[in-house]
Backbone as a ProteinNet text record, in pm:
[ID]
protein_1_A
[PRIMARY]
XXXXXXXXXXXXXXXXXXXXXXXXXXXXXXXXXXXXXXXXXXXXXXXXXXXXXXXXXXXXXXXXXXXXXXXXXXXXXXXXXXXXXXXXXXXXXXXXXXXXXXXXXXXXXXXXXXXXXXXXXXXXXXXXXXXXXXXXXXXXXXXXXXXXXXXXXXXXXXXXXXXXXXXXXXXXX
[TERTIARY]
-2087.5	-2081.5	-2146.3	-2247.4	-2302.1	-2180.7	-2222.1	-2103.2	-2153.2	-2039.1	-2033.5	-1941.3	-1959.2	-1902.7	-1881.4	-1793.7	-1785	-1679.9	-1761.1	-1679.3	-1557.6	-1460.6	-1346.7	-1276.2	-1223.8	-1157.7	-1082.2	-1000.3	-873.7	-844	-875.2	-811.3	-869.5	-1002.1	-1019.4	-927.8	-823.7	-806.5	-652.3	-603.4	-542.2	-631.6	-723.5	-832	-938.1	-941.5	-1034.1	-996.2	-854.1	-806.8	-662.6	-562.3	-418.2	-451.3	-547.3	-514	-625	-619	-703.1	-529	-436.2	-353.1	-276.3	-336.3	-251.9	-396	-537	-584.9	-555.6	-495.6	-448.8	-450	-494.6	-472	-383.3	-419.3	-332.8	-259.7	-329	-266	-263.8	-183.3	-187.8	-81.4	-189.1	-147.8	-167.8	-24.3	-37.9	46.4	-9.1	40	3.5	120.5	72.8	231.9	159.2	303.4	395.7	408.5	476.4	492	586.6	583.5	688	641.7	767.4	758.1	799.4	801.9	691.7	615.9	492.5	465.9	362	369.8	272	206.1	93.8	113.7	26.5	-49.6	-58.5	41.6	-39.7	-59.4	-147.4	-165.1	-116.8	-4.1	30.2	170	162.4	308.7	273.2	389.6	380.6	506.7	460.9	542.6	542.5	664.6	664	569.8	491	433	519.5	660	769.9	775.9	783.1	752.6	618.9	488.9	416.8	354.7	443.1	474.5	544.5	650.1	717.6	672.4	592.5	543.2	435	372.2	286.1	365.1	473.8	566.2	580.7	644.9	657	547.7	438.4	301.2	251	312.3	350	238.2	214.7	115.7	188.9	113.1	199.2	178.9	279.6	254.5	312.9	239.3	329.5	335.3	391.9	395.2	461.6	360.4	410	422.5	534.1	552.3	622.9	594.7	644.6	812.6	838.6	990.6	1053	1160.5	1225.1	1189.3	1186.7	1192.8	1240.9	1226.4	1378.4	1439.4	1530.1	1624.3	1573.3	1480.6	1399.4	1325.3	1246.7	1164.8	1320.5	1466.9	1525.9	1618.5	1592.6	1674.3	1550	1428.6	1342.1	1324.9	1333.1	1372.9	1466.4	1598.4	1710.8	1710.8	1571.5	1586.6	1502.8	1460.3	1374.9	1394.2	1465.2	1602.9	1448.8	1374.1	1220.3	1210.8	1252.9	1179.4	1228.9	1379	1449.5	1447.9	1396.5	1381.6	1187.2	1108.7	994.9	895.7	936.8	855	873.7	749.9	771.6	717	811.1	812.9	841.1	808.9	837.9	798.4	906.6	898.3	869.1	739.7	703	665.8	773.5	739.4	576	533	382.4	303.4	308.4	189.9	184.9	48.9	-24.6	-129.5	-159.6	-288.1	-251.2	-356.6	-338	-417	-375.3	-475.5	-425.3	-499.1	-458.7	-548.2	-518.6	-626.6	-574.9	-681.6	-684.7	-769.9	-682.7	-700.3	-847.9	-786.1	-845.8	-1026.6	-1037.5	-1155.7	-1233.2	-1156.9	-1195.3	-1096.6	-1093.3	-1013.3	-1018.3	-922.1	-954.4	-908.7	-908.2	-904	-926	-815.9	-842.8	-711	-720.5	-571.9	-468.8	-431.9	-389.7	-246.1	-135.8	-46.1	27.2	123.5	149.7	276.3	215.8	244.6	211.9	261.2	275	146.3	185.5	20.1	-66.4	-44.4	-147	-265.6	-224.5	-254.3	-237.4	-133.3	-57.3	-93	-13.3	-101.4	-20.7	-93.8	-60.3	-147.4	-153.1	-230.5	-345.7	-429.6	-504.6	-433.2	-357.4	-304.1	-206.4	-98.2	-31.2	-87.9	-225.4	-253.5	-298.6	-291.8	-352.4	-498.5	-542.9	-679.8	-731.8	-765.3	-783.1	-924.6	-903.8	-1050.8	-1053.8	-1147.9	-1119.9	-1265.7	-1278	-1350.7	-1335	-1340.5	-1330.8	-1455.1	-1443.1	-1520	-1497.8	-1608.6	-1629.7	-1668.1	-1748	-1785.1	-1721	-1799.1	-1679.4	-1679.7	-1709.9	-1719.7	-1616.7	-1614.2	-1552.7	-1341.3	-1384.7	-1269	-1169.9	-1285.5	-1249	-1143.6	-1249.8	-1126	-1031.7	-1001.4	-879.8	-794.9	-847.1	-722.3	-663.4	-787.7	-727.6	-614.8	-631.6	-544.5	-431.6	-408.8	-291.7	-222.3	-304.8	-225.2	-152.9	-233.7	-204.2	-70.5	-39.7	64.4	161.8	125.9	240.8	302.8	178.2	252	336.6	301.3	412.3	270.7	159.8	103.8	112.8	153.2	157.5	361.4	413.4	586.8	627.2	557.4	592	583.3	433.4	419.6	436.2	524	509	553.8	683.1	755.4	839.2	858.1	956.7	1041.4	1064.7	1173.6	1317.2	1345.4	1454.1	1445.6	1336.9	1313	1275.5	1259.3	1164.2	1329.1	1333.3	1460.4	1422.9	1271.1	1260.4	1194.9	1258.2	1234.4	1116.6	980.9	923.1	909.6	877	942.3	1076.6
-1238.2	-1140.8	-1011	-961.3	-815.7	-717.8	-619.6	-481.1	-419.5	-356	-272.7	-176.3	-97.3	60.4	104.4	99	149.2	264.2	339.3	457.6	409.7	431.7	432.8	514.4	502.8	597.1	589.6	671.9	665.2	496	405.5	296.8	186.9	240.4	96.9	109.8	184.8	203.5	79.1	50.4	-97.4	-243.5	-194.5	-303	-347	-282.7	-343.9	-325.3	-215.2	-221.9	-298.5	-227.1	-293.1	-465.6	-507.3	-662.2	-744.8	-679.7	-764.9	-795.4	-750.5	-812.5	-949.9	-992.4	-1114.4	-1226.8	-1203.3	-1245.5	-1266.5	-1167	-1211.7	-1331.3	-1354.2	-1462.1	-1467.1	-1354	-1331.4	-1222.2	-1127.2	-975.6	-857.3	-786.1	-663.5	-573.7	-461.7	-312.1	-238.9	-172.9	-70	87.3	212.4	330.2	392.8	482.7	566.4	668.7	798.7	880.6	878	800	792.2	650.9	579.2	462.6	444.3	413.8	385.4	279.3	184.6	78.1	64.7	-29.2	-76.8	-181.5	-230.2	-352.3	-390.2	-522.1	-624.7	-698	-726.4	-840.4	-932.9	-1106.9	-1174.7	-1271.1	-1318.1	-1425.3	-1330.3	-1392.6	-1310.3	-1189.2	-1245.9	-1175.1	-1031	-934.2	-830.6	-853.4	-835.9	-829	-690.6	-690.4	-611.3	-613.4	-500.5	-539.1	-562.7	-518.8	-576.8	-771.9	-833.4	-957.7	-981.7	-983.4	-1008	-1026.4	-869.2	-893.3	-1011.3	-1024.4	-1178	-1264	-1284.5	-1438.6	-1446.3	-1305	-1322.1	-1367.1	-1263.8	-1297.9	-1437.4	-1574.3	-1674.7	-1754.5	-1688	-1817.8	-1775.5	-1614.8	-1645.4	-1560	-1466.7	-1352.6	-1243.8	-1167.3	-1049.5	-922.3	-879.5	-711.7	-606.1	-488.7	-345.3	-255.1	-194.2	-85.4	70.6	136.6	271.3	385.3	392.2	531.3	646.6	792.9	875.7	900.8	854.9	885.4	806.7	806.1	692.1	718.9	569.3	523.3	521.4	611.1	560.8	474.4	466.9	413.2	271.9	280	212.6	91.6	145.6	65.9	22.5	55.3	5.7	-77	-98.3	-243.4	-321.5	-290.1	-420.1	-512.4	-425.1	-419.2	-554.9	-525.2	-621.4	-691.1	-694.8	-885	-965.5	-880.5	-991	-1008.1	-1125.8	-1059	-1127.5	-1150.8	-1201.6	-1059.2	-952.9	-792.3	-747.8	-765.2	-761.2	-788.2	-911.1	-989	-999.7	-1024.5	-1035.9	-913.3	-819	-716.6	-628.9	-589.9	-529.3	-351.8	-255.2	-104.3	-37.6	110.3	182.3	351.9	446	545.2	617.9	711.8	814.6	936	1054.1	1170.7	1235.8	1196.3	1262.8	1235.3	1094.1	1001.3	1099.8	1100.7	1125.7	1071.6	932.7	861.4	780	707.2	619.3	512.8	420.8	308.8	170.3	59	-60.7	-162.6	-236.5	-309.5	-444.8	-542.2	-659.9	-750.8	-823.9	-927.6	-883	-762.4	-673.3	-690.8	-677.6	-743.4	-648.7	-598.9	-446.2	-381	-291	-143.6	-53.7	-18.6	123	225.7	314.2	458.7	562.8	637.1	757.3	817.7	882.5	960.4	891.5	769	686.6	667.1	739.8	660.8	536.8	484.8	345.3	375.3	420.8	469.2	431.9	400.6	381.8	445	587.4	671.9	713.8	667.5	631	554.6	376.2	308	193.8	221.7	100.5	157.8	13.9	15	48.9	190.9	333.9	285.3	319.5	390.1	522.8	564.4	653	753.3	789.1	923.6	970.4	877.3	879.4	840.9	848.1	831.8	994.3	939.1	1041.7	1069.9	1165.5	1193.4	1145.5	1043.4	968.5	906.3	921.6	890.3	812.5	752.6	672.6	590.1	517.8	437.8	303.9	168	6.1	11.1	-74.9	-105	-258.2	-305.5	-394.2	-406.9	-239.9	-205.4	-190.8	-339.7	-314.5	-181.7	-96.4	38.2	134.1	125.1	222.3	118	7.6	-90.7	-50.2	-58.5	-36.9	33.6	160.9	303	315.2	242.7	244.8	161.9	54.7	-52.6	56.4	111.9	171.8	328.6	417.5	487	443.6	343.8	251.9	194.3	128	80.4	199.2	331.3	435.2	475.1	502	527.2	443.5	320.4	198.6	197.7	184.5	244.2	302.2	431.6	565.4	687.9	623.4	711.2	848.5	920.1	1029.6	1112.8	980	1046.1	1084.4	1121.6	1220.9	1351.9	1409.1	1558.5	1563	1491	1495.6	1601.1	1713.7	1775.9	1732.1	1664.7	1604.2	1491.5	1477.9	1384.9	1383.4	1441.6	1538.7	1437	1482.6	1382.2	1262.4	1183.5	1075	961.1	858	813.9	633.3	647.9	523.9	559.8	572.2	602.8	493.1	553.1	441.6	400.5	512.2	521.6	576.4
-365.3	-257.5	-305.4	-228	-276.6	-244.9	-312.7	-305.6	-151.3	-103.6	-21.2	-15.2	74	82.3	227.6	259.5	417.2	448.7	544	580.9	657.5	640.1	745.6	786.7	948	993.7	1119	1127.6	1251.7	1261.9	1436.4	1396.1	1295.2	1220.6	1099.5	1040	1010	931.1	920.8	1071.9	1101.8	1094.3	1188.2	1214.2	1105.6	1014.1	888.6	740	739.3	596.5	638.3	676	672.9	719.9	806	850.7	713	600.4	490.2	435.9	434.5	362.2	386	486.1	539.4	484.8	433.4	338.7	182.6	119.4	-3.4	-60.2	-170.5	-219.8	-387.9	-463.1	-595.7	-618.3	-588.1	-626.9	-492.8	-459	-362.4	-447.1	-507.4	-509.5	-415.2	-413.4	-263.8	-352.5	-294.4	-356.8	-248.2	-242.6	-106.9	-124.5	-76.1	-56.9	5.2	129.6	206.9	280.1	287.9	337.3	474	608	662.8	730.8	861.6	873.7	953.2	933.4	1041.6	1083.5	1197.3	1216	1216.1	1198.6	1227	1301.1	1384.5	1470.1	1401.2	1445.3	1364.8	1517.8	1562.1	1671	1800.6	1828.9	1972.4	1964.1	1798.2	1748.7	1722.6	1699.7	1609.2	1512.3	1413.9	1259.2	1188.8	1154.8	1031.1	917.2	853.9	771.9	646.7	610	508.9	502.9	659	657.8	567.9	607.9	581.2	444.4	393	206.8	177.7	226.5	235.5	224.6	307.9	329.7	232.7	210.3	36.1	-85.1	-83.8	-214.8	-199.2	-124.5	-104.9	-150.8	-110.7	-155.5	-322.8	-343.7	-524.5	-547.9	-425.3	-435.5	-542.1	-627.9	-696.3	-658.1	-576.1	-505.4	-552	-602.2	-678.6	-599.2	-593.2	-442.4	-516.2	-558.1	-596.8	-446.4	-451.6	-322.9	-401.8	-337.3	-365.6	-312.3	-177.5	-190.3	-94.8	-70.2	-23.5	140.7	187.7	263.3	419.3	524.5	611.5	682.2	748.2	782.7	858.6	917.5	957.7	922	804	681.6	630.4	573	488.3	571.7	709	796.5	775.9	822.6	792.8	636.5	559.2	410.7	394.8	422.3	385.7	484.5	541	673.5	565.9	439	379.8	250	191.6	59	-50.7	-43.3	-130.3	-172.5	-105.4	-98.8	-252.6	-287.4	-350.5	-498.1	-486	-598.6	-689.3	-574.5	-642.5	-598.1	-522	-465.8	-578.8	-689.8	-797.3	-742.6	-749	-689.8	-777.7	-762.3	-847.9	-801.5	-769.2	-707.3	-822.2	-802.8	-860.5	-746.2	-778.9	-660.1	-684.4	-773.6	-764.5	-736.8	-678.1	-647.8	-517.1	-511	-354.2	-300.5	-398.5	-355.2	-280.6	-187.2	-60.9	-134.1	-202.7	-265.1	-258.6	-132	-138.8	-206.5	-323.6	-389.4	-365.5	-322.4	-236.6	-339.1	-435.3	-518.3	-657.2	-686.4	-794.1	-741	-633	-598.3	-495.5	-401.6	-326.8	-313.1	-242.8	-235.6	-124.9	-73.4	34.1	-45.9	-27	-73	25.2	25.4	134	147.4	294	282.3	391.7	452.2	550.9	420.7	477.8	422.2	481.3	450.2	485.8	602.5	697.9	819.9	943.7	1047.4	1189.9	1228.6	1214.3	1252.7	1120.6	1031.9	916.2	930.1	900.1	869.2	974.4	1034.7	1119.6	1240.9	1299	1480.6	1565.1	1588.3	1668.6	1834.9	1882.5	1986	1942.3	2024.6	1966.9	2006.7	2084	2066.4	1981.5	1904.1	1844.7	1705.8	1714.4	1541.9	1466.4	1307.9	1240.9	1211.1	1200.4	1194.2	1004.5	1022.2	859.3	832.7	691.2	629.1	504.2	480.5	356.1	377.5	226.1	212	162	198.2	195.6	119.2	14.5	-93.9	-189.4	-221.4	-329.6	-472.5	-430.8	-524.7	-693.3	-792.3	-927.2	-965.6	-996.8	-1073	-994.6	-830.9	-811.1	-753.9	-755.9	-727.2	-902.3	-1018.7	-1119.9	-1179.7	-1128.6	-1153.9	-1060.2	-965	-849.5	-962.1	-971	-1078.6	-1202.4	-1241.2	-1404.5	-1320.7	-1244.1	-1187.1	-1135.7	-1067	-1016.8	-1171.9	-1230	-1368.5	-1434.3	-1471.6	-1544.8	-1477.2	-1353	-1295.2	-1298	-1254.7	-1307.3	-1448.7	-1557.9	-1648.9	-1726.6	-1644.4	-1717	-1804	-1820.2	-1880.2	-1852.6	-1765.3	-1732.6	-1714.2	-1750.9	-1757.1	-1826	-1951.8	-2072.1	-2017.9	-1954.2	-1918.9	-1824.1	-1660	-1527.7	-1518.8	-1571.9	-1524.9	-1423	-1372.7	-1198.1	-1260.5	-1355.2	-1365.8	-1300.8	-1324.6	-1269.9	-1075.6	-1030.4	-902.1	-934.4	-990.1	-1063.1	-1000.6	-932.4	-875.1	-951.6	-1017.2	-1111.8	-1212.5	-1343.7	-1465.2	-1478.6	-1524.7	-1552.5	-1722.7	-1792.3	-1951.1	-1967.8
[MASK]
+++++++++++++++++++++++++++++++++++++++++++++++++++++++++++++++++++++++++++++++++++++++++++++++++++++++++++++++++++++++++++++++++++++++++++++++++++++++++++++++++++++++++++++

């Protein structure tokens, strides 16, 4: 497959980044500051996108999901309809993250500012969406440094000098 690079914005940002995850085949990293409950289209249905992690985790997909802070009430009933969430959904809250980065089988990447939101990312209406930007890519070099920033954070490389521990609600070192 040649590399590509595409601008994205407002609804691609449902229609050509969030509906690549029901493609998956090995790996989905997702990081984003803010996460709350959303849904996908699948056929005639709408789903939770929490299902949809599901039914990845099940086929033995491996998904990391760094968010900056908890969740509401909302996202955490769809949450415990899916007890897979629990067990193999590997997370890890860091309050400093502010990147929006979904990487789709270490292979492409979006990048931008769409958090994992209703009017982010998810399927809004156009009046009820956010004004968002980002770029969908294949490109190895820049897919690259998305993996090595997502790893570095997964990590901990940076929880020695964060200062925010104190907020930090998952010790990562």
């Amino acid at each position: 497959m040649s590399p590509f690079l595409k601008y994205i914005s407002d609804e691609q940002h449902y229609t050509e980044v969030l509906s690549k995850l029901t493609s998956v085949k090995r790996t989905l990293w997702i990081g984003t500051a803010d996460i709350k409950d959303l849904y996908i289209k699948q056929g005639n249905d709408v789903v939770p996108m929490l299902g949809v992690l599901a039914s990845l985790l099940k086929k033995g997909v491996e998904i990391r999901l760094i968010h900056a802070k908890e969740p509401g009430e909302n996202f955490r009933a769809d949450f415990d309809r899916y007890p897979i969430l629990c067990t193999a959904l590997e997370r890890v809250l860091c309050p400093r993250v502010h990147f929006k980065i979904l990487i789709f089988d270490m292979e492409s990447a979006y990048i931008g500012s769409a958090n994992l939101t209703g009017a982010g990312i998810g399927m809004k209406s156009p009046q009820k969406r956010n004004f968002e930007a980002g770029i969908y890519t294949n490109d190895p070099e820049i897919v690259e440094s998305a993996i090595n920033q997502f790893d570095n954070v997964w990590m901990g490389t940076h929880c020695e000098k964060c200062g925010r521990r104190e907020f930090c609600g998952d010790r990562i070192k």
